[in-house]
GUPARO-416097 format. One record per residue (C-alpha): x, y, z. Coordinates in steps of 0.5 Angstrom, whole numbers, padded with zeros to 4 digits, always signed. Each point is the difference from the previous one (the first is absolute). Last residue first. Layout:
XYZ;...
***
This chain:
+0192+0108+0252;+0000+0000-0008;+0003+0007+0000;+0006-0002+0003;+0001-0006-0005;+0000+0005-0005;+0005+0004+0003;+0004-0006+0002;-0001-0002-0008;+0003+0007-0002;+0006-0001+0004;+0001-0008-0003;+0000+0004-0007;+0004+0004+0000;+0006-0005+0004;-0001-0003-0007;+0001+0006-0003;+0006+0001+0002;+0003-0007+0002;-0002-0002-0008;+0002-0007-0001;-0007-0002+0001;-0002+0004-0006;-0007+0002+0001;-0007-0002+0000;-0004+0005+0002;-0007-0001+0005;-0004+0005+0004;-0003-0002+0006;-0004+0002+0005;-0002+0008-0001;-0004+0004+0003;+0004+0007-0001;+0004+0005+0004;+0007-0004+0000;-0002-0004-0007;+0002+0008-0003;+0007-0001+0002;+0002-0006+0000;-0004+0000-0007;+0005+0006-0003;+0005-0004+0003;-0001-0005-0005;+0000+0003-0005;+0006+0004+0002;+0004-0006-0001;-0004-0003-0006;-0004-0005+0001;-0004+0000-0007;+0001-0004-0004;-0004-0006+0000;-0001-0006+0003;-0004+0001+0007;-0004+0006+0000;-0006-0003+0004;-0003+0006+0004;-0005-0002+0007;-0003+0006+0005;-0002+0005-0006;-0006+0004+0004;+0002+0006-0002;-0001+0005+0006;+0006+0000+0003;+0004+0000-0006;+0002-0003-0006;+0001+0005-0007;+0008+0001+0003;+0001-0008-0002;-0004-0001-0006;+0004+0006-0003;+0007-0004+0003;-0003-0006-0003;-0001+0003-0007;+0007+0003-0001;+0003-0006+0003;-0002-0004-0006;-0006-0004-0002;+0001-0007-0005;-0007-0002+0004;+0003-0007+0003;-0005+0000+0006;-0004+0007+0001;-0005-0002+0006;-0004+0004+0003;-0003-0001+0007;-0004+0005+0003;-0004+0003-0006;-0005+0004+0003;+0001+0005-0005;+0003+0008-0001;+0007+0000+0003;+0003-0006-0002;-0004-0001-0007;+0001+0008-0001;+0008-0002+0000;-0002-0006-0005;-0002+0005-0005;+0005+0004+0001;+0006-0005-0002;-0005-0003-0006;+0001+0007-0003;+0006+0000-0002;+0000-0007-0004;-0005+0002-0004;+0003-0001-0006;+0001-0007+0001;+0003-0004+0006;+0000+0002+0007;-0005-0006+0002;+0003-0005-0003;-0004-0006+0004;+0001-0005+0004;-0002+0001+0006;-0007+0005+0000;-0003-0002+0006;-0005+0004+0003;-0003+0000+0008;-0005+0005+0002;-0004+0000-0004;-0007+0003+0001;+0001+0006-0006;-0003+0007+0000;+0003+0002-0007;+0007+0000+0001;+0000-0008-0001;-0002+0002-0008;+0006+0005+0000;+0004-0005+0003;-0001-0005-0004;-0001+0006-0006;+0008+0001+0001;+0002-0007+0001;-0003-0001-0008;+0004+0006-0003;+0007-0002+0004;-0001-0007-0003;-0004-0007+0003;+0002-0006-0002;-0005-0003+0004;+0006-0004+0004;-0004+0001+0008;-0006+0004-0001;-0003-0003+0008;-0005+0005+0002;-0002+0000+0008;-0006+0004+0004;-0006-0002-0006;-0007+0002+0003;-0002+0008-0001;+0001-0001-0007;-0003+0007-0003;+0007+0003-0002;+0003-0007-0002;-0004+0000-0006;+0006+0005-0003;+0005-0006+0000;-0004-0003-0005;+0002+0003-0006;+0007+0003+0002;+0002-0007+0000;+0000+0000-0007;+0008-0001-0002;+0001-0003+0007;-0005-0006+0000;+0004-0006-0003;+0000-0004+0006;+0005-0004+0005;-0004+0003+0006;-0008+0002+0000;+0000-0002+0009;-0008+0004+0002;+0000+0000+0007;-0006+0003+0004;-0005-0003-0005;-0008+0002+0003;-0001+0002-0008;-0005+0006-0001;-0007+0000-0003;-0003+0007-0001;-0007+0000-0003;-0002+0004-0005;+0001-0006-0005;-0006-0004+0004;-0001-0005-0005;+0008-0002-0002;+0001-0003+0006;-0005-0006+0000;+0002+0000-0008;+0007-0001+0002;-0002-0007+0005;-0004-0002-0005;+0005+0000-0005;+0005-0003+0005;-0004-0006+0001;+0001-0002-0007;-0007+0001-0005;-0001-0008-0003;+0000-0004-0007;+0005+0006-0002;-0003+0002-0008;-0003+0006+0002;+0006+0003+0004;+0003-0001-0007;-0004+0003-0003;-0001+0006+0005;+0007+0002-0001;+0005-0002+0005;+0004+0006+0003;-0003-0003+0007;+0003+0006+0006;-0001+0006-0004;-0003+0001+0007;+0003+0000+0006;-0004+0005+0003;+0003+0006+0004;+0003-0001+0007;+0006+0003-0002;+0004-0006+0001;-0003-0003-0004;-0002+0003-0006;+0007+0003+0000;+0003-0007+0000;-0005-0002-0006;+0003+0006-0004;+0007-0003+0002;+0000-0006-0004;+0001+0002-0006;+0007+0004+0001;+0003-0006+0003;-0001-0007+0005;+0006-0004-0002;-0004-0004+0007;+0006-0001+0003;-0003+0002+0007;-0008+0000+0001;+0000+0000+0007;-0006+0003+0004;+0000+0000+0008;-0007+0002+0003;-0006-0004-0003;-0007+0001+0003;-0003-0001-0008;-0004+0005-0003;+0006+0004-0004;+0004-0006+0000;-0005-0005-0005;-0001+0006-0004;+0008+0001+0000;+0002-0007-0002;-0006+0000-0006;+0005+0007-0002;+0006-0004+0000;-0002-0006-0004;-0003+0005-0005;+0007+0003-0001;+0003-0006+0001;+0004-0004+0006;+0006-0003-0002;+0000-0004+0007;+0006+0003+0004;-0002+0001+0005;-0008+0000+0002;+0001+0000+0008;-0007+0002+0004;+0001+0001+0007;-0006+0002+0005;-0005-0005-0004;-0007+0000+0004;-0002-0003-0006;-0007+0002-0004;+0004+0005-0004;+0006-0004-0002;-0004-0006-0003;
***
């Protein structure tokens, strides 16, 4: 069993893992020495998110065994997990926190609820990288993303590939929601892959990165957002900042803003000595 081991890696991609499954995995996790969770294409959603806020806020996973009591009756023996959920479940008032310093949920459904459990990050002290890649996660639900990362948040590295962040009525306010992202966290590696973003929020991303936000490493391959003054802006801005790398993908037919690019990189790599 997973509590038992001295598992650091724990990869479960893939596996059509049900809400009960699910919650069973978490008790399991939250004892144990693990440090590397991945629970990929799982077509976790909606449903699954209360026992993920349970987890990561260090509160019980209870809910865990929706069997009603007949049908426990008619097992011919208690599942080690029970045993397990009933060792945590009596001492309620006692706080236990997953040790995870990884937790890798990509290729899921959690975007339209994700606000459900973000939240629960404000009290996890443990989880330094959060992997949310293809999440179908809109505008609303990058905007509670980072409210809940706001909140007092470990992370220091969060991928958001894959989604269409911009889309949705609160577009608007995903631009902002990023820029306190820069200025306010911890976040040091932030990728936003494939996002649909534009110039209008990589120039803000840009001017919201200084000295003392501790943004080193940012990921805006495949979306539309090179721009000439876009890029302009970050040699400007990556001059007086800690950043590494910063990555675009762009024409190669395009002497201008290839030449753009290769300025910016010196600059990074400059900061990187």
């Amino acid at each position: 069993m997973v509590e038992d081991s001295d598992l650091s890696y724990l990869y479960l991609d893939n596996c059509s893992i049900s809400l009960t499954a699910l919650e069973r995995i978490l008790i399991a996790v939250k004892t144990s020495k693990l440090k590397c969770l991945f629970l990929r294409k799982n077509n976790l959603k909606g449903k699954h998110c209360s026992a993920l806020r349970r987890f990561l806020s260090g509160t019980n996973v209870d809910g865990s065994f929706r069997q009603d009591q007949n049908s426990i009756n008619s097992q011919c023996y208690e599942s080690p997990f029970l045993h397990l959920e009933k060792s945590i479940l009596s001492t309620p008032t006692k706080f236990c926190y997953p040790k995870l310093k990884v937790l890798d949920l990509s290729h899921n459904l959690l975007g339209p609820e994700i606000g459900s459990f973000i939240h629960s990050l404000e009290s996890n002290y443990y989880l330094n990288k959060l992997v949310l890649r293809n999440n179908s996660i809109t505008s609303f639900g990058a905007s509670s993303l980072v409210e809940g990362i706001l909140k007092n948040s470990s992370l220091y590295q969060l991928d958001v590939s894959n989604n269409s962040l911009m889309s949705g009525p609160n577009g608007g306010m995903v631009t902002d929601s990023f820029c306190q992202l820069i200025k306010r966290t911890k976040i040091s590696k932030l990728v936003l892959d494939n996002c649909e973003l534009n110039n209008a929020f990589s120039t803000s991303v840009a001017l919201a990165i200084s000295l003392k936000s501790k943004l080193r490493h940012l990921d805006l391959s495949n979306n539309r957002c090179h721009s000439a003054e876009t890029l302009k802006t970050f040699i400007s801005v990556s001059k007086n900042s800690n950043l590494r790398t910063v990555k675009f993908t762009v024409p190669g037919t395009n002497s201008e803003i290839n030449g753009l690019v290769k300025e910016l990189n010196e600059i990074c790599s400059l900061n990187s000595s």
